[in-house]
C-alpha positions in Angstrom: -57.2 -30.9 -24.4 -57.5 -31.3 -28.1 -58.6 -28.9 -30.2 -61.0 -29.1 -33.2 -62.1 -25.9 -34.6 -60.4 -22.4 -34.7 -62.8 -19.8 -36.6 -62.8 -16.2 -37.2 -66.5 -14.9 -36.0 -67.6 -11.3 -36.9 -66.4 -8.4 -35.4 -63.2 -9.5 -34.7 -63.5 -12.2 -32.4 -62.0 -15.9 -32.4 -64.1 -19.3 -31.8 -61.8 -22.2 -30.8 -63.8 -25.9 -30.0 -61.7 -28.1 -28.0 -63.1 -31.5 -26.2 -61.5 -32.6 -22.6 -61.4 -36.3 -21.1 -62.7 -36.3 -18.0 -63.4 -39.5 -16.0 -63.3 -41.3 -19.4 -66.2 -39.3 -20.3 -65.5 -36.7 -23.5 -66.8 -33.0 -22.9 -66.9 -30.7 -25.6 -65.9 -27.6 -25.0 -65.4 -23.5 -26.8 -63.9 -20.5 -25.5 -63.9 -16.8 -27.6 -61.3 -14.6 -27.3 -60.5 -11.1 -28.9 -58.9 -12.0 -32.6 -55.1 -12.2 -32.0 -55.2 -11.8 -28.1 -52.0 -12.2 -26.2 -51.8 -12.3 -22.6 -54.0 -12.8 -19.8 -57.2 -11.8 -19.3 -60.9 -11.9 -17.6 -62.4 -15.1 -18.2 -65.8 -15.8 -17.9 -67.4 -19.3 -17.7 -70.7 -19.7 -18.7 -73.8 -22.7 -18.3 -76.2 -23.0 -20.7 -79.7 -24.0 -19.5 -81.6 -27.2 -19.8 -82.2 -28.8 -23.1 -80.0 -26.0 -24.5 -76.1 -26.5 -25.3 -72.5 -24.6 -25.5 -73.4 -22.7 -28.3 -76.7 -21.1 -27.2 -77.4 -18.0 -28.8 -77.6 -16.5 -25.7 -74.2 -17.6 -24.7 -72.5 -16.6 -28.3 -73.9 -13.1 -28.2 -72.7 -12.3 -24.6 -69.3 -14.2 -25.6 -68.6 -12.1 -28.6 -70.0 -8.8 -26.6 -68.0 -9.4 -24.1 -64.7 -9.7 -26.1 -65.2 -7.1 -28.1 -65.7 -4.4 -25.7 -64.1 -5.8 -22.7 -61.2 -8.2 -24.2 -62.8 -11.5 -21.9 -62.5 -14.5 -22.7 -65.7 -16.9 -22.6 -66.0 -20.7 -21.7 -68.8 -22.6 -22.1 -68.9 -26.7 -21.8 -71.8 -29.1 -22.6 -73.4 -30.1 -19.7 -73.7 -34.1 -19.0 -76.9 -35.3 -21.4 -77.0 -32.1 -23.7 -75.5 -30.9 -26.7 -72.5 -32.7 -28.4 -73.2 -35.5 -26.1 -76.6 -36.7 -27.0 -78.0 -37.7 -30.1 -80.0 -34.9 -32.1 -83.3 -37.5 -31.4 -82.2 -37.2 -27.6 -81.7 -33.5 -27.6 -85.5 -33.0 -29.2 -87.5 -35.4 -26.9 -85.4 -33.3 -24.2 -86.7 -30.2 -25.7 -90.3 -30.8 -25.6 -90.2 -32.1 -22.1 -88.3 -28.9 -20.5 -90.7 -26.4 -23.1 -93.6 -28.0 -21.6 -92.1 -27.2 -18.3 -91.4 -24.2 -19.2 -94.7 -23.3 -20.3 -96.5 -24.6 -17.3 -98.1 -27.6 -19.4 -97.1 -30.3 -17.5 -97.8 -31.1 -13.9 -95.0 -33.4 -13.3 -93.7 -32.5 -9.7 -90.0 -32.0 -8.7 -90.3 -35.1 -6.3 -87.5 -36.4 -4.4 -86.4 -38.9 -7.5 -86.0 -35.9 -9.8 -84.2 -33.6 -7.3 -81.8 -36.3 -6.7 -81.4 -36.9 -10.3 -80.4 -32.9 -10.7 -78.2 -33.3 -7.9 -76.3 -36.3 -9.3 -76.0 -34.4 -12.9 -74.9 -31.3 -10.9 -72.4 -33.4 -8.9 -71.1 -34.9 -12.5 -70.4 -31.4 -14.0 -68.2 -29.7 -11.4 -64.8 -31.9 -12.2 -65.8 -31.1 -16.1 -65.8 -27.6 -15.4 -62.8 -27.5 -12.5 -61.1 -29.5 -15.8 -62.1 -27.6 -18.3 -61.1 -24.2 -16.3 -57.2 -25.9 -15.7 -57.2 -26.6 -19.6 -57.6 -23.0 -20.6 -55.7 -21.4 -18.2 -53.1 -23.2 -19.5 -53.4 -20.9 -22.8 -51.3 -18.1 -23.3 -54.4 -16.1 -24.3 -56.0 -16.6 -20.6 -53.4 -17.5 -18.3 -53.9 -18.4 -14.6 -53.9 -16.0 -11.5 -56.6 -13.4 -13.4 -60.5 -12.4 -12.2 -62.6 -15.6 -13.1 -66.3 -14.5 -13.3 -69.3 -17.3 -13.5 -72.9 -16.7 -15.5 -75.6 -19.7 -15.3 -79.6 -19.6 -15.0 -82.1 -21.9 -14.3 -79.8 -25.4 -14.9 -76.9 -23.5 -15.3 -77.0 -22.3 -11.8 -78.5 -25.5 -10.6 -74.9 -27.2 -11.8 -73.1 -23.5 -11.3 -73.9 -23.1 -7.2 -72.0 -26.5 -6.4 -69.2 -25.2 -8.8 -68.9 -22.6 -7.4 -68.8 -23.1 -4.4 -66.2 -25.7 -4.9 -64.0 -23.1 -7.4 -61.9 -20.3 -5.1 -60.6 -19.4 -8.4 -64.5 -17.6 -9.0 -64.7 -14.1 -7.9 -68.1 -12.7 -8.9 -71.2 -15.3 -10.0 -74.1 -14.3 -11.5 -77.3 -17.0 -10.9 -80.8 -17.5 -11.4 -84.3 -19.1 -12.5 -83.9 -21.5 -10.0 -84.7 -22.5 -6.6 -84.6 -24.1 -3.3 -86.5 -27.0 -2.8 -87.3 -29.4 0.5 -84.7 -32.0 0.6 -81.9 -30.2 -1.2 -79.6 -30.5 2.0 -76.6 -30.6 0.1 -77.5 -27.5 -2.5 -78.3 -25.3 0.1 -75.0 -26.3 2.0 -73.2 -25.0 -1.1 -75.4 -21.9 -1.8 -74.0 -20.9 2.2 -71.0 -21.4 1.0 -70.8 -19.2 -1.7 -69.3 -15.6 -0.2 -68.9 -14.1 -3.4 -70.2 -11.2 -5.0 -73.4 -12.4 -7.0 -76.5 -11.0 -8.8 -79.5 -13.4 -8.8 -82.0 -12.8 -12.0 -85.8 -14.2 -11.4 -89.1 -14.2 -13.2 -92.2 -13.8 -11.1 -94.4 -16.0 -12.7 -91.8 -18.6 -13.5 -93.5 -22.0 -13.7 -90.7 -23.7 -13.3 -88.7 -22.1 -10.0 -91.6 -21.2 -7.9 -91.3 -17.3 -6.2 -91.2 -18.8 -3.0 -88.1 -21.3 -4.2 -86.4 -18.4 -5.9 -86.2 -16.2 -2.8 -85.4 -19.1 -0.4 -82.0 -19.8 -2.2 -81.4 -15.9 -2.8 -81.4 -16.1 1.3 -79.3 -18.8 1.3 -76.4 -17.1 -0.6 -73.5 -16.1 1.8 -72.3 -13.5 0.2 -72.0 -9.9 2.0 -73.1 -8.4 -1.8 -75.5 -10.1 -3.2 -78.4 -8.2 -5.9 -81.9 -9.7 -6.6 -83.6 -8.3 -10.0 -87.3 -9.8 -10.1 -89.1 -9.2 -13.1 -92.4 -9.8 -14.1 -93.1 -13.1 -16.4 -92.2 -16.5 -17.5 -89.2 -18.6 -17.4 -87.9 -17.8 -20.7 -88.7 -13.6 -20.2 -86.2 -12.2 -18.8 -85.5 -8.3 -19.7 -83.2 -7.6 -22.3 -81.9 -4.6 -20.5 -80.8 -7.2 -17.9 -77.9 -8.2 -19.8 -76.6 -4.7 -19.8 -76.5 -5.0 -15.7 -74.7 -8.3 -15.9 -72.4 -6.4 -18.1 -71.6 -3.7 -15.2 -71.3 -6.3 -12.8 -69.0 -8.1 -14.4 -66.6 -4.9 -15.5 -67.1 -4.1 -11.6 -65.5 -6.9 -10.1 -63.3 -8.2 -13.0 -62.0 -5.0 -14.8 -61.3 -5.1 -18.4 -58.0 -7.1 -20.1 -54.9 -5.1 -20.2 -54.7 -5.0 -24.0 -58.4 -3.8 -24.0 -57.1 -0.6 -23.4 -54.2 -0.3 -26.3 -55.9 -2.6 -28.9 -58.8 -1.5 -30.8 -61.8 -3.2 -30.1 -64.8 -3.3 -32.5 -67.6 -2.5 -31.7 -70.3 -4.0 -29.7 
């Protein structure tokens, strides 16, 4: 584990980049924490989606959110082929491919080839994240034993259901904007697995995770509590106001940080 950056961020929170070896392969890594936290805490790991990277703005908003009001702790790793680890030419030809996607402008199919190539990136990710989870619970602002919560959507849940299904250490998931497919054996296995408590966000006119796909892998879930929130619209249109129910989730089955109730916190 080596670290690279430490920053102040606004509202009292602290960015620290680190990168991990893994396999011989380097993963860049960041976690937030409340500025000048001590002790353990709630940790939650988060995947970005396709094309996108660590530092999403998605990802850095709920990060700093969640610090501030709660006093988590947020991980988020570059996934293999995005971010840090491809060139910026790379990571723009990548973002015109998944935004036509996206947008329903393509008509390239999710054959058996491109399945098995998600399955192989997916398969690639889980010993970066079980790596990158032992690094930072190694720090003496996480520690090890505490709630470990997992957020991922559309790739994120498509690397995140293997995860976690392989990661006891996760208590409470939350997934979505994805599918299952014909021929995904081995990702439903894992989704049947999974007995955790989980919420499971989905578009209804998604072009990319077809209704039928989305409510297939829902079923598959074995967990005893398990939410579906279907809204209408695309891929990339998911509800504000979700984010607020992820937050209650998340406060429901990993409480809040011991010092989040004698330190002040700024505001949200």
């Amino acid at each position: 584990m080596n670290f690279t950056q430490e920053r102040a961020e606004e509202g009292g929170v602290t960015r620290r980049s680190f990168e991990l070896s893994v396999d011989g392969q380097a993963v860049p890594a960041v976690i937030w924490s409340p500025e000048g936290a001590k002790g353990p805490r709630p940790l939650v790991l988060m995947g970005h989606g396709g094309s996108q990277h660590k530092k999403t703005a998605g990802i850095v908003a709920r990060a700093r959110t969640y610090a501030r009001k709660f006093g988590y702790a947020t991980l988020a790793i570059d996934a293999p082929g995005h971010g840090d680890r491809i060139s910026r030419e790379e990571a723009e030809s990548l973002g015109r491919e998944v935004g036509a996607r996206v947008r329903g402008e393509t008509s390239a199919p999710m054959d058996p080839e491109r399945l098995r190539q998600m399955g192989q990136r997916s398969l690639k990710a889980v010993p970066e994240w079980k790596a990158a989870l032992d690094a930072v619970q190694g720090l003496d602002f996480v520690g090890a034993g505490g709630p470990v919560g997992y957020w991922g959507v559309s790739m994120g849940t498509a690397i995140g259901v293997p995860f976690v299904a392989a990661e006891p250490r996760i208590t409470a998931a939350v997934f979505g904007l994805a599918g299952l497919r014909e021929g995904q054996a081995e990702f439903e296995a894992a989704a049947r697995k999974i007995s955790i408590p989980l919420q499971f966000v989905f578009q209804w006119e998604d072009a990319v995770a077809p209704r039928e796909a989305g409510i297939a892998l829902f079923n598959a879930f074995g967990s005893a509590e398990k939410t579906m929130h279907i809204n209408p619209g695309g891929h990339m249109d998911i509800p504000n106001f979700e984010s607020g129910d992820w937050e209650s989730f998340y406060l429901r089955h990993l409480g809040v940080a011991a010092d989040a109730k004698t330190r002040e916190l700024a505001p949200a």
